[in-house]
DOKESE-573309 format. One record per residue: residue in one letter; x, y, z of N, C-alpha, C in turn. Coordinates in steps of 0.2 Angstrom, whole numbers, padded with zeros to 4 digits, always signed. Example, Ala and Ser with C-alpha at 12.3 -4.5 7.8 and 13.67 -1.06 7.14 Angstrom:
<atoms>
a+0066-0028+0039+0062-0022+0039+0066-0016+0039/s+0064-0011+0035+0068-0005+0036+0064+0000+0039/
</atoms>
This chain:
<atoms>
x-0635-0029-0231-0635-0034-0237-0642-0037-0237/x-0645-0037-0243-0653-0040-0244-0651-0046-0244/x-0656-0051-0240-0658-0057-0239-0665-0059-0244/x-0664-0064-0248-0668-0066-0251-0672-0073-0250/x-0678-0075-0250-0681-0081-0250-0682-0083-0258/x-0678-0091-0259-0680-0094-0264-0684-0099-0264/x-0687-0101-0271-0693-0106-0270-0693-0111-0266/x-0687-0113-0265-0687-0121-0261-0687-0118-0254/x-0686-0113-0251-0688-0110-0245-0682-0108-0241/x-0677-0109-0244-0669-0105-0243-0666-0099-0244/x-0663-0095-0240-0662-0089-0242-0654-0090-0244/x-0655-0083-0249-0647-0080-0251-0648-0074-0251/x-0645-0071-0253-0644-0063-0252-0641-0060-0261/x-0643-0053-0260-0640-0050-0266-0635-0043-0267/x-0630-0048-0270-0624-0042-0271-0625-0033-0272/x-0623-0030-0269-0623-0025-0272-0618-0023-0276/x-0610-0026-0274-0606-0026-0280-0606-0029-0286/x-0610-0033-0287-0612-0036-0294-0617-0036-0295/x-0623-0032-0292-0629-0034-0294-0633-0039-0296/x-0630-0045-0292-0634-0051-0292-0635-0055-0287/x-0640-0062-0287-0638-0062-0281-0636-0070-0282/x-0635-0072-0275-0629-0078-0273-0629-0085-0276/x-0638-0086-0278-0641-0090-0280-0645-0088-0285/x-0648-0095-0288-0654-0093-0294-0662-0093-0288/x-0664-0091-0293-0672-0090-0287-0673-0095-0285/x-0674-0101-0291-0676-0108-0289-0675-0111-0285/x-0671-0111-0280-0669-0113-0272-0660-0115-0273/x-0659-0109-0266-0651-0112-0264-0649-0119-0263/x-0653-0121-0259-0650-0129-0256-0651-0132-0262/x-0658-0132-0266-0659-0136-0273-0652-0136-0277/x-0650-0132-0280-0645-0128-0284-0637-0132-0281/x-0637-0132-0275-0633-0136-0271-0632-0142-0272/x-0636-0148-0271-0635-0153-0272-0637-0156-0278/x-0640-0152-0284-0641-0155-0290-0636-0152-0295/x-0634-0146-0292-0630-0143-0296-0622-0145-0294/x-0621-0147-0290-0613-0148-0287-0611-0155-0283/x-0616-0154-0279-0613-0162-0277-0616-0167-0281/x-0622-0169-0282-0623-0173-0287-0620-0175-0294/x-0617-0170-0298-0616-0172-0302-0607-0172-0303/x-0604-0172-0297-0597-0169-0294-0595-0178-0290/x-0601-0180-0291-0601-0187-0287-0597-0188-0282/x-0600-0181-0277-0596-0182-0269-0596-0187-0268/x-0591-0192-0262-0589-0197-0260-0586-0196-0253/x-0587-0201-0250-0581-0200-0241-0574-0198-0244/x-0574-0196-0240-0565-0195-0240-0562-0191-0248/x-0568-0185-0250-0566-0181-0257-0562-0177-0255/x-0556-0173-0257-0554-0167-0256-0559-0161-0260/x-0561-0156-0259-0567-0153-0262-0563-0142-0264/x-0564-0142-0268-0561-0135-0269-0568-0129-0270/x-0570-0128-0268-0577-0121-0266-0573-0115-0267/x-0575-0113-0276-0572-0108-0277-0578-0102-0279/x-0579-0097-0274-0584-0092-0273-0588-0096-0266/x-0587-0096-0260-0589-0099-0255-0597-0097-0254/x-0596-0087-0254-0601-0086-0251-0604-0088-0247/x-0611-0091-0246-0615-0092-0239-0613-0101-0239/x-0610-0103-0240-0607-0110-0241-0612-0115-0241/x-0618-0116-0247-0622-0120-0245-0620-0126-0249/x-0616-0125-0253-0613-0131-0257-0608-0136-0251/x-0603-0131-0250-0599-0135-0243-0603-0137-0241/x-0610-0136-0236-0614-0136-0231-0616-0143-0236/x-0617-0145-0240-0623-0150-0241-0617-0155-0242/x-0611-0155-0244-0606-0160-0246-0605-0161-0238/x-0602-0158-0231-0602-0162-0224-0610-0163-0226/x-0616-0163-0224-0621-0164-0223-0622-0171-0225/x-0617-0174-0231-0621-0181-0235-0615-0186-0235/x-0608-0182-0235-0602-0188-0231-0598-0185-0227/x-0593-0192-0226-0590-0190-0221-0581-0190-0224/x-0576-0188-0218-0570-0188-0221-0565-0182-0225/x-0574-0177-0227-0572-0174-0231-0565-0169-0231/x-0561-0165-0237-0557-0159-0234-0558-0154-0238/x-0562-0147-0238-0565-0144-0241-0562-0137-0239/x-0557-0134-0245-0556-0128-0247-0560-0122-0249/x-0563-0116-0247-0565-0112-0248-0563-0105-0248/x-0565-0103-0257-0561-0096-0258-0566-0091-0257/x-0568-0084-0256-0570-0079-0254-0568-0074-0254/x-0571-0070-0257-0567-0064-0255-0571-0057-0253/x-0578-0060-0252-0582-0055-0247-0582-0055-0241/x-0579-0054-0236-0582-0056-0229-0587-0055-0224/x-0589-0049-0229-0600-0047-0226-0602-0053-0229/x-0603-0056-0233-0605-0062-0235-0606-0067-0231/x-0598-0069-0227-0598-0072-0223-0603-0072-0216/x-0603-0065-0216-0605-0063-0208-0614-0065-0209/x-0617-0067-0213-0622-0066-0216-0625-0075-0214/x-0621-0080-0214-0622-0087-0214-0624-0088-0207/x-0624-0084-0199-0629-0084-0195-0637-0082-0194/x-0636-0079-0201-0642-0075-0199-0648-0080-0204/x-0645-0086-0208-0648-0088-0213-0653-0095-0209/x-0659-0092-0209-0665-0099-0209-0664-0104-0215/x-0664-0111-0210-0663-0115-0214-0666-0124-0212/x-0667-0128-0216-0672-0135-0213-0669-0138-0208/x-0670-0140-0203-0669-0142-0196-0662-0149-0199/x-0663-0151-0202-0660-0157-0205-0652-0153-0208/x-0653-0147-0210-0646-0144-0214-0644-0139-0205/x-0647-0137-0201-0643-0132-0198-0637-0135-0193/x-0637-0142-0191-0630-0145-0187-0624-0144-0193/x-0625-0145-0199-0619-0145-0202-0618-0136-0204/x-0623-0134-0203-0620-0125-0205-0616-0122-0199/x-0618-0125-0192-0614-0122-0187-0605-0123-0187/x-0602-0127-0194-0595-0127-0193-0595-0121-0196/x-0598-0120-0202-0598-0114-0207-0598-0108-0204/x-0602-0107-0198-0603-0100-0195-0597-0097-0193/x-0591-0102-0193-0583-0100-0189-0579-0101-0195/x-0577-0096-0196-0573-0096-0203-0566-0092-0203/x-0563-0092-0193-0556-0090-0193-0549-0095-0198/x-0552-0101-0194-0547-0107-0196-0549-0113-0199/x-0544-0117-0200-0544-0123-0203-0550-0127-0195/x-0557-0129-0196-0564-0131-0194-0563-0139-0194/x-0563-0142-0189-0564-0148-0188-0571-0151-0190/x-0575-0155-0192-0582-0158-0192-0581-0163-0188/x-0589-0164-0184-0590-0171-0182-0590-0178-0185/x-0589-0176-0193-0589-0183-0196-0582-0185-0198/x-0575-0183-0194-0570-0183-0197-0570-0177-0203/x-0573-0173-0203-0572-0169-0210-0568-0164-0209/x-0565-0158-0213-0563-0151-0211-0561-0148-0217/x-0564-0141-0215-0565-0136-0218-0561-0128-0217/x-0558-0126-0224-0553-0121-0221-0557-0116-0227/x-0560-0110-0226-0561-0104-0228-0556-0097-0230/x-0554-0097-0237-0547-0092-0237-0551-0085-0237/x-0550-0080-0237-0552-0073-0238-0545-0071-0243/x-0551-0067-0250-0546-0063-0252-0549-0065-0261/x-0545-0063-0264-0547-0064-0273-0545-0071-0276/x-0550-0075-0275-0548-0081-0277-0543-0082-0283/x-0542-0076-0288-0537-0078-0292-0530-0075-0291/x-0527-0075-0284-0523-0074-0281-0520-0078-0275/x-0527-0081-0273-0524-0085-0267-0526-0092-0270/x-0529-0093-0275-0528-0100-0278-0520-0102-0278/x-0516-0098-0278-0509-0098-0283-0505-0102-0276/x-0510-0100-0269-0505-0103-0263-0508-0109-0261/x-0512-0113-0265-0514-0121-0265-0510-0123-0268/x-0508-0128-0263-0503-0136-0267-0505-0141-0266/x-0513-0141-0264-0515-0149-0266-0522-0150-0274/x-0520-0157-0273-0526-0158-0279-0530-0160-0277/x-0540-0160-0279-0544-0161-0279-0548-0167-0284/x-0552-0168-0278-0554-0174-0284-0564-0169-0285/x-0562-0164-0284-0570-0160-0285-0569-0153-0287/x-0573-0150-0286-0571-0141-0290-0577-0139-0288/x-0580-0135-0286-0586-0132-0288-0586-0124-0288/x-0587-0122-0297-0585-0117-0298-0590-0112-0297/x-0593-0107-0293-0596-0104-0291-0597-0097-0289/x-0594-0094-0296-0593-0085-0294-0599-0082-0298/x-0601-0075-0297-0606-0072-0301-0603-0073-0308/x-0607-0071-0313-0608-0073-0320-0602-0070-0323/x-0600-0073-0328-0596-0070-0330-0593-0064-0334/x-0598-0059-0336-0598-0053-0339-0595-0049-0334/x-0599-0049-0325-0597-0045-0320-0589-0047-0317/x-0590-0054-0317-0583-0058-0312-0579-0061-0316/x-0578-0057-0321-0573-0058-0327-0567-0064-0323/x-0563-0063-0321-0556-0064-0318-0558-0072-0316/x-0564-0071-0311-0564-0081-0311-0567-0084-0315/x-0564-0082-0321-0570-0086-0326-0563-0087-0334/x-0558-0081-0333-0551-0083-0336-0549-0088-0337/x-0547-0087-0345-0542-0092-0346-0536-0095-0340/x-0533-0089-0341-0529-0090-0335-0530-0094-0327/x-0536-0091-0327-0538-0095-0321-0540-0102-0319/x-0546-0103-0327-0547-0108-0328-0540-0112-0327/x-0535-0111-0329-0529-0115-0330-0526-0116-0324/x-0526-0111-0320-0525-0113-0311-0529-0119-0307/x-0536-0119-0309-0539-0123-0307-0536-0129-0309/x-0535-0132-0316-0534-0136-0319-0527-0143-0315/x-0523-0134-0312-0516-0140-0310-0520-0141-0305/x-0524-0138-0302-0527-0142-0294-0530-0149-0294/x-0532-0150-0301-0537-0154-0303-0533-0162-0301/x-0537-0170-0299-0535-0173-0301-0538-0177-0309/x-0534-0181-0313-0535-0182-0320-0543-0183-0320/x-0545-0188-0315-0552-0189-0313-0556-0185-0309/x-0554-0178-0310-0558-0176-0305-0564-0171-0309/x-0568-0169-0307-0575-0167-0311-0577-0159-0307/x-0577-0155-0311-0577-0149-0311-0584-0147-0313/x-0589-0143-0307-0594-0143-0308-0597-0134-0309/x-0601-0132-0314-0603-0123-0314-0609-0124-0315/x-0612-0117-0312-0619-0117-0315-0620-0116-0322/x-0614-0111-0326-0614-0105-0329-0615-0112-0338/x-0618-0112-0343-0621-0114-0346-0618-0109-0353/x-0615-0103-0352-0613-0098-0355-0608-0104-0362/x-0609-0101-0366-0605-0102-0372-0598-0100-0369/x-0596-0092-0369-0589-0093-0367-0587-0095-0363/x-0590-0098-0357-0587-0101-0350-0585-0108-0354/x-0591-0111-0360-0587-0118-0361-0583-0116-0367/x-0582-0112-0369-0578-0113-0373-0570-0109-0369/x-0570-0108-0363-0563-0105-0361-0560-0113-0356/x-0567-0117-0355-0564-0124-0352-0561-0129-0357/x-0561-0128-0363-0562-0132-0369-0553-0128-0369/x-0552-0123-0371-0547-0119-0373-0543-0123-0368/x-0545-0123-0362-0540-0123-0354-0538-0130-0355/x-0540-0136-0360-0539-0142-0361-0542-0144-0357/x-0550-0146-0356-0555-0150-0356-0559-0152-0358/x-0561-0157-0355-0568-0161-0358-0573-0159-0357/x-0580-0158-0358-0585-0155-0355-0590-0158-0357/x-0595-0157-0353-0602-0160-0355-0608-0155-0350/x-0614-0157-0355-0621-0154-0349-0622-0155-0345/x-0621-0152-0341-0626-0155-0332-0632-0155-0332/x-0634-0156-0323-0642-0157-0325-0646-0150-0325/x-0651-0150-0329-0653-0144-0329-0659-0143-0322/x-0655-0138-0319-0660-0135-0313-0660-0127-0312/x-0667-0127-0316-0667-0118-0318-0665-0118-0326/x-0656-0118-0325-0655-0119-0332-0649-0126-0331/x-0647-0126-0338-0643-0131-0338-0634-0130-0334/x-0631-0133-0332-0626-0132-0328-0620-0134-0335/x-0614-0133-0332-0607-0137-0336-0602-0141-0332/x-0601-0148-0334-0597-0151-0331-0591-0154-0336/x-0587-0152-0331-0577-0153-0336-0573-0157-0331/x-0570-0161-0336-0566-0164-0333-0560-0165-0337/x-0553-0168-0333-0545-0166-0338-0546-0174-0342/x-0549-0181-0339-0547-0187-0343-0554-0187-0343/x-0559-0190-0340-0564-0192-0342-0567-0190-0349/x-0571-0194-0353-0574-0193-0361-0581-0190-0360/x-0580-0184-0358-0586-0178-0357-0586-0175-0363/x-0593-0173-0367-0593-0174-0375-0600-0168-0374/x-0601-0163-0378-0606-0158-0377-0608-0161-0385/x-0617-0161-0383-0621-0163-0389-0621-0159-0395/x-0621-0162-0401-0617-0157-0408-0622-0152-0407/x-0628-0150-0405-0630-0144-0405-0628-0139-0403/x-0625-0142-0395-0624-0137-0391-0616-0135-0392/x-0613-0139-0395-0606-0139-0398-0603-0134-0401/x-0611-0133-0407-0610-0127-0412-0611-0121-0411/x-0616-0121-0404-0615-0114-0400-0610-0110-0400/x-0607-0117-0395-0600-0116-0393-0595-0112-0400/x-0596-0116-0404-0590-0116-0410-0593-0108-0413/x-0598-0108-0414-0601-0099-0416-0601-0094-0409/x-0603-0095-0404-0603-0087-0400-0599-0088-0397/x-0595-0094-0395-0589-0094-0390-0583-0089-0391/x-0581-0087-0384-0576-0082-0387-0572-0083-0380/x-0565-0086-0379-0562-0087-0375-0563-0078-0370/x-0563-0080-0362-0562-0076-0360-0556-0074-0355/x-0553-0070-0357-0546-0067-0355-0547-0061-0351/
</atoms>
């Protein structure tokens, strides 16, 4: 598996199944906390749902910044996993990667936290959670290649995980991505743009997409099924 250096000086790697890779160039850890926990407004004691695990730099920066955490991850690569020792990373981020590097079982953290990593097609093993989240971070390849996590259907899986207040965080800025949240009964709004602009949904909050980007939505959007 090819290992990548992005701007900010983080590595990710690129899929050969999907020909892309796990991150924007822009920088992994950047993309992490301005794309997912920032706007996800981690907290102690969140329950946190990492759908597309991958190198887990998003888990990695949510223990890194609280405590209490209980952080779910789906994946269905496990060379991906095996990749997460071998990643150079800032002297500040590498204590909280070494719970990552163990991904048998349910992982205890030093800050009270814990982390349980599922193998397998996240729209399959989504179906055996029965807790809700007060986070989501939605992070698979792009939608055209990783069609399935990106489904209506699955969007809707996500949903019952959801709590009413809870904030679902994508990179994907895609028209049909927002328009299959919209379908799923969500609110949505722009995230912060880093590289490009991200999307955030939630089931009660007043998340409102500006009428430009609205009409995007209402012309090229095309639920995906």
């Amino acid at each position: 598996m090819k290992v990548v250096q992005t701007r900010d000086g983080s590595f990710t790697c690129f899929s050969e199944e999907f020909k892309e890779l796990y991150h924007a160039r822009n920088g992994a850890l950047e993309e992490a906390f301005e794309k997912y926990i920032k706007p996800c407004k981690i907290k102690d004691n969140y329950k946190i749902l990492d759908i597309g695990f991958g190198l887990g730099y998003n888990s990695a920066a949510a223990l890194h910044k609280f405590k209490n955490l209980k952080i779910i991850g789906l994946e269905k690569d496990k060379n991906i996993l095996k990749q997460i020792p071998k990643m150079e990373l800032p002297k500040y981020f590498q204590n909280t990667f070494k719970i990552i590097k163990q991904v048998s079982k349910t992982l205890h953290y030093k800050n009270s936290s814990e982390i349980k990593i599922i193998i397998g097609d996240a729209s399959k093993t989504i179906k055996d959670i029965t807790e809700k989240f007060d986070a989501v971070f939605l992070d698979p390849f792009n939608f055209k290649t990783n069609q399935e996590l990106w489904s209506l259907s699955f969007i809707k899986e996500i949903k019952k995980r959801m709590k009413p207040s809870s904030i679902l965080s994508t990179y994907s800025s895609a028209a049909p991505v927002r328009k299959t949240l919209q379908e799923a009964g969500f609110n949505i709004t722009e995230g912060p743009k880093v590289g490009s602009y991200c999307t955030l949904a939630s089931i009660n909050l007043p998340f409102k997409l500006q009428e430009k980007n609205q009409k995007i939505v209402d012309v090229f959007g095309e639920v995906i099924n």
